[in-house]
N, C-alpha and C positions, 0 to 999 in steps of 0.2 A: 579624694578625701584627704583634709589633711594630715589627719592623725586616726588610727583604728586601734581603739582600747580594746584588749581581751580580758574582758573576767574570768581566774583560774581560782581551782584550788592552790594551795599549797604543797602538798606531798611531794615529791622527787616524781611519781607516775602523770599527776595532773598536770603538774609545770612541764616534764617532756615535752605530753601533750598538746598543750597553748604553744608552744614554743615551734613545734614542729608545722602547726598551723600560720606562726607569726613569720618561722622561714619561707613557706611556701606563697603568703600575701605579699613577701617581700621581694619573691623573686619575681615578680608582677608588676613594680614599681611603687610599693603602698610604704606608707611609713607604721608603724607596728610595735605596739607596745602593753607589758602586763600589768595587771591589777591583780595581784595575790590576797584573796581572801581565805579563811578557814569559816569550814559550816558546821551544824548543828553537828553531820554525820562526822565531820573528823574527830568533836568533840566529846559526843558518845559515844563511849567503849567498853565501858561493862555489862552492857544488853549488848543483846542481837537485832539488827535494825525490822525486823520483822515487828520487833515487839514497842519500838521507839520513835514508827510514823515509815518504815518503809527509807528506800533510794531517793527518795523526792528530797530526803534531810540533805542531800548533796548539792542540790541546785538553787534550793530558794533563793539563799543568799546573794548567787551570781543574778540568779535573778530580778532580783530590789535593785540589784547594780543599775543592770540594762534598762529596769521601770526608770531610776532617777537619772538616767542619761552620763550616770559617771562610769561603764562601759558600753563601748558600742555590739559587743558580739562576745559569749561565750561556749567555750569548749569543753563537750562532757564526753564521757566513755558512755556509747548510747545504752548498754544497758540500764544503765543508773536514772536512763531520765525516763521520768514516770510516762504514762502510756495516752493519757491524756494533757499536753500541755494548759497552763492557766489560759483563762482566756486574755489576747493581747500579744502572744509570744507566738512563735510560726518556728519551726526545724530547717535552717534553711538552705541545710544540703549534712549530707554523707559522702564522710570521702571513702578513699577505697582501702577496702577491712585489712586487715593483718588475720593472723590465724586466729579462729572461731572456737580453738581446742581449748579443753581442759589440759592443764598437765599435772602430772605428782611430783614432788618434791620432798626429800627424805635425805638422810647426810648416810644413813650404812643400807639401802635397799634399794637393789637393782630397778625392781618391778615393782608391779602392784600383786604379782600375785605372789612375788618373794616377802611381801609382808607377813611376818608370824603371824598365826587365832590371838586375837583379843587384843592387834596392834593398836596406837591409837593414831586416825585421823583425825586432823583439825579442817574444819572449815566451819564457818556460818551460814553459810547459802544453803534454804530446805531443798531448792532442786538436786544439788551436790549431794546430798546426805538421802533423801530417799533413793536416786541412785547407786550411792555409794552401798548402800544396806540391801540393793535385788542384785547387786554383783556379788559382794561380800558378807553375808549378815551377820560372821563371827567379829567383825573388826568393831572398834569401840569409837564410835565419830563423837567428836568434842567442840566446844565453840572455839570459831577463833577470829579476834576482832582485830583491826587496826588497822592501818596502810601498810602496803605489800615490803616496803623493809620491818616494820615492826611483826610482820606474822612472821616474814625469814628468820628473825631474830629472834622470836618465842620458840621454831623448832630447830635452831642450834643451840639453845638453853638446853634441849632435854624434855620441854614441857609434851612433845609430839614426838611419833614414829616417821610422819609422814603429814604432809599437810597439801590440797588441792586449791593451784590455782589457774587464773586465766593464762596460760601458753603468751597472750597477747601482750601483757603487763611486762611479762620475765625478757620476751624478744625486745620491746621498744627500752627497756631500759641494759639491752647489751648482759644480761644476767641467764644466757639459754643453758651457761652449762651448770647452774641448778638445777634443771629441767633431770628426772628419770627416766620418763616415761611419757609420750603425749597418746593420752586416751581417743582412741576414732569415736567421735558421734553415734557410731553404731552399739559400741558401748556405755557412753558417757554423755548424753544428750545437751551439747551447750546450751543459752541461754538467751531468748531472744535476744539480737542486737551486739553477744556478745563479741569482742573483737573491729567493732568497728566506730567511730571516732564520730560525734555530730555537732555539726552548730546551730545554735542556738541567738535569735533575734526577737528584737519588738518584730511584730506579726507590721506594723505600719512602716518597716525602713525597708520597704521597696530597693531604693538603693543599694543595700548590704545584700538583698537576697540578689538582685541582678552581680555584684560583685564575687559573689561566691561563689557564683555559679561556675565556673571556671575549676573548682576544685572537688568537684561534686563526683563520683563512681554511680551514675543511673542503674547500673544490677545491683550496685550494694543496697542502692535505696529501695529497689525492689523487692528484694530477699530479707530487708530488715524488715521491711514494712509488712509484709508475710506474716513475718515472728512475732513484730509486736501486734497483727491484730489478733492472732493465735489468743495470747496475752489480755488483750482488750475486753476478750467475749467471755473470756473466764475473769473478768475481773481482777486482772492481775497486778500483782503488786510483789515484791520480793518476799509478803509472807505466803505466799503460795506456792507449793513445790512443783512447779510446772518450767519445761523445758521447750525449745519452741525450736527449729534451726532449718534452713531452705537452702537449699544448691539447684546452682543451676545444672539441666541433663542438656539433651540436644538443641540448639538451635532457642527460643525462646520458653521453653518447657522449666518450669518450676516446680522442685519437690521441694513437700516441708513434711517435715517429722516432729511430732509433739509427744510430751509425754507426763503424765501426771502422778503422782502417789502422795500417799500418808507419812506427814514427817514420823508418828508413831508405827507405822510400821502393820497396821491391822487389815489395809485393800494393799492386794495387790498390783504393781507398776499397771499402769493404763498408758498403753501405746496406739500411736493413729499417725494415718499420711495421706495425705492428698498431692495430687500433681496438675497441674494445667498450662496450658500457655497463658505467658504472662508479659504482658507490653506495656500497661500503666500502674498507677496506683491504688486505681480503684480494683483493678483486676486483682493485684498483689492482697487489697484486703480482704475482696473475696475469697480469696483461696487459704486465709488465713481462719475466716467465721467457717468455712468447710469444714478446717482440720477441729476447729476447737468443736463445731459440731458433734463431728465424729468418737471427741474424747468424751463426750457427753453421752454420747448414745451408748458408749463402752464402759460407761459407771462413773468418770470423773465430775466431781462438781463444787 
């Protein structure tokens, strides 16, 4: 090809992003170049996007791009892209994840459990915040919007004690020793997809998907695709507090752990896991409709 336009956001995390992706096509022989757009979601900031259309506010935009052919390929953080793509677009490869963790982020607190009664957490995410409330339920969670320097920059204002974010954002942009603490999964249930990097094509440029193929992680995509069908069968979208996250055990054996609750707080956390061996995709969303199953049959809905 002669030229491969990437549709990005703009934020300092999206543009890494693209950029990290534009190195890697480059080191392949490709010529490689950005298209910086801003979307709906960098726009709105005084709501929670639960309440203003959901992570899909993230992508349309890039998406109109790639519909009118003024890019050829965009780079999302795969949590953000919704669970069903439009029809026309194809995911046409996951590369391979960075950490999957939450961390906490605080300017005077060790830990999460050196936080004082009625500290305040910021975050916006209902998965973050109903498990934030079955760990903690003295602590006071608060919205908190923006792109990841503007939240850092709201909690060394003073407006937060403590503010959770993706582990993955803080490492790709060189910022870990903000990091306090990284929460294990077994505490802090990530988020489908979270931590790992997808592209995004016309579902018709054959060509692109054959080209990317080369930078593609096949356990990442199987492990995400787990999570997001987790996601899928509940209907998921970012206003649903529901947590999804798969590792691989021995040899081809896939666990995933799901977890659901009430942003109010009135059911209690609903936990579930399934495991199988896992060698395609179709296997991987199987084992993802088990787990959501199972949150079902547990009282999640």
């Amino acid at each position: 090809m002669s030229n491969i336009v990437i549709a990005t956001r703009e934020s300092r995390l999206a543009l890494w992003q693209a950029e990290h992706v534009q190195s890697l096509l480059r080191q392949q022989g490709h010529t490689v170049s950005l298209l910086g757009m801003t979307t709906r979601g960098d726009q709105i900031l005084d709501r929670s996007l639960s309440k203003v259309g959901g992570k899909g506010l993230f992508v349309k935009e890039l998406e109109q791009a790639l519909e009118e052919g003024r890019a050829d390929i965009a780079v999302h953080s795969l949590k953000d892209v919704p669970m069903d793509l439009p029809e026309g677009f194809a995911l046409a490869c996951v590369l391979e994840r960075e950490d999957p963790r939450d961390a906490l982020v605080s300017p005077r607190h060790d830990s999460f459990e050196a936080l004082p009664q009625g500290a305040v957490v910021g975050t916006s995410s209902l998965r973050r915040v109903v498990l934030l409330r079955a760990l903690r339920p003295d602590l006071r969670i608060e919205p908190l919007r923006g792109n990841l320097d503007t939240r850092l920059r709201k909690l060394d204002e003073g407006q937060y004690d403590a503010i959770v974010l993706a582990a993955a954002g803080l490492k790709r942009l060189g910022l870990e020793r903000r990091i306090r603490t990284v929460f294990e999964p077994e505490a802090m249930l990530p988020a489908a997809g979270q931590g790992a990097l997808g592209i995004e094509v016309r579902a018709d440029r054959g060509d692109l998907i054959t080209l990317l193929a080369p930078l593609a992680s096949h356990r990442d995509l199987l492990a995400t695709a787990a999570e997001r069908a987790v996601s899928r069968a509940m209907g998921g979208s970012c206003s649903m507090p529901l947590a999804a996250h798969a590792r691989w055990r021995a040899g081809d054996n896939l666990r995933i752990d799901a977890a659901w609750g009430e942003p109010e707080g009135s059911v209690q956390l609903v936990r579930a896991h399934a495991q199988a061996r896992v060698a395609d995709a179709a296997q991987a969303a199987a084992l993802g409709d088990q787990a959501a199953r199972l949150l079902r049959d547990a009282g999640a809905h």
